[in-house]
C-alpha positions in Angstrom: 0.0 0.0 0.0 1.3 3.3 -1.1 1.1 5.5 1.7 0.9 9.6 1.6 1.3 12.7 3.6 -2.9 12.9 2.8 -3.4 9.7 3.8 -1.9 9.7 6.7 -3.4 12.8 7.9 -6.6 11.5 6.8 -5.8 8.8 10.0 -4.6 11.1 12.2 -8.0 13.1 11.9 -9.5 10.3 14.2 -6.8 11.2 16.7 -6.6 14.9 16.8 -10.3 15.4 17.5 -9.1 18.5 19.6 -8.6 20.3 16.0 -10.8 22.9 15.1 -12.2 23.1 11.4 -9.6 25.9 10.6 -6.5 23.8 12.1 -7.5 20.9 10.5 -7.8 22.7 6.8 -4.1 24.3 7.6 -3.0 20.4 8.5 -4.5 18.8 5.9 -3.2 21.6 3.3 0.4 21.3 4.5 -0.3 17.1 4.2 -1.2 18.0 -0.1 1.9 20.6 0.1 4.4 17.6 1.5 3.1 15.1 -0.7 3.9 17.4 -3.9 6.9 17.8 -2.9 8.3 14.4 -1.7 7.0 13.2 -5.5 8.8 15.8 -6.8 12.0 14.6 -5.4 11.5 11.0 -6.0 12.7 11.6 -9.0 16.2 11.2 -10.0 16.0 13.6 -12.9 14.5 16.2 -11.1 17.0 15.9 -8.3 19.4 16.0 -10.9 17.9 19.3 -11.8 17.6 20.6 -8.9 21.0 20.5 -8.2 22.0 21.9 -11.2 19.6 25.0 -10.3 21.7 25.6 -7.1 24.2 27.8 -7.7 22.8 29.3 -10.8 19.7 30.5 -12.5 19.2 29.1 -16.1 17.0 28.7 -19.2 15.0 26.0 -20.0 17.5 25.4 -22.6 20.6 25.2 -20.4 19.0 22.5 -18.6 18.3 21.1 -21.9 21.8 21.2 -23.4 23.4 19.2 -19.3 20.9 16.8 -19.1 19.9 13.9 -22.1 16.2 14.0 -22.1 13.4 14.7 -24.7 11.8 18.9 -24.4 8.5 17.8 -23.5 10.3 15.5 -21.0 12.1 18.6 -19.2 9.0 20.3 -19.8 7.4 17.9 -17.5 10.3 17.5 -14.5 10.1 21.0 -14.3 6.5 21.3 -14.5 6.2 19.1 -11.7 9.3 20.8 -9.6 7.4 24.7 -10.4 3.9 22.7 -9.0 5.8 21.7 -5.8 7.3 25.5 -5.0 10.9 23.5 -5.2 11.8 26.0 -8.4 10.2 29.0 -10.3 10.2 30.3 -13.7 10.1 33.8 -15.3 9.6 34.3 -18.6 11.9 37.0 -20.5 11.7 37.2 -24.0 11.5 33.7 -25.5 13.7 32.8 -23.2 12.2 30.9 -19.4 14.5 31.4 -16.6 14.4 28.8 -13.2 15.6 29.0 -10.4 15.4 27.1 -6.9 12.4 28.7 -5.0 14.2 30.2 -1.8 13.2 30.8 2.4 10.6 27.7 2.4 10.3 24.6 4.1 11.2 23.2 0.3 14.1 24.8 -0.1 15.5 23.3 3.2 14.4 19.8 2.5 16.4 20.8 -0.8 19.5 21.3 0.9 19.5 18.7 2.7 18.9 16.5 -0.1 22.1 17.9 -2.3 23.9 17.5 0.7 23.3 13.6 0.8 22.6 12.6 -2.5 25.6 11.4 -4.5 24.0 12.5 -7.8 24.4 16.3 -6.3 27.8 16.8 -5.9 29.0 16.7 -9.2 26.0 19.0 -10.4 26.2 21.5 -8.2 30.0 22.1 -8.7 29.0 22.5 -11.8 26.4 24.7 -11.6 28.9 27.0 -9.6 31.2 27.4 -12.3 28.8 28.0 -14.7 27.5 31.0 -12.3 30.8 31.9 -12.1 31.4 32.0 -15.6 28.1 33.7 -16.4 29.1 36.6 -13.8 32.6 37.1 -15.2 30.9 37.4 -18.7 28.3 40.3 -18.1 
């Protein structure tokens, strides 16, 4: 049985019966918010992505040009990571910029996620030279 952040406050409503209505709503909304999220990074592209975001912002089509997957495939992955407030987007141009979504409880479970995933290391070094190099440039 796959189990959820929903589902499992659904059980704990039986046991918190001291919640009022309002409470409850803020609980069960936090539940939906934590279950976005934790799909979002049980993903190993998207983690991949994420820690490529860390050091720098970038367009959709530097992700594209680090990472061997399909457009509509990135399109997705970063779909999903905007939906889950781990990253956001701005549109300039025809260009779409990302960038990890800072000072949230997803932006810490973030760092602590580059910090022991493997897959992260790597990335964010390079992310930080590629920061580096697009400071030096302007």
């Amino acid at each position: 049985m796959h189990l959820t952040f929903s589902h499992l406050a659904n059980q704990l409503h039986f046991l918190c019966k001291s919640l009022s209505s309002q409470e409850w709503f803020i609980f069960k909304g936090m539940a939906y918010a934590m279950d976005k999220i934790f799909e979002a990074l049980a993903s190993t592209p998207r983690r991949k992505i994420l820690a490529y975001l860390s050091e720098a912002e970038l367009s959709a089509g530097d992700i594209a040009a680090r990472f061997e997957m399909t457009k509509p495939s990135l399109s997705k992955h970063l779909k999903v990571l905007e939906s889950a407030g781990l990253v956001t987007s701005e549109k300039r141009g025809q260009f779409v910029f990302y960038r990890l979504q800072s000072a949230n409880l997803s932006s810490t479970l973030v760092t602590f996620m580059q910090a022991v995933c493997p897959v992260s290391q790597g990335l964010k070094k390079e992310s930080k030279a590629l920061a580096q190099r697009k400071q030096s440039s302007q």
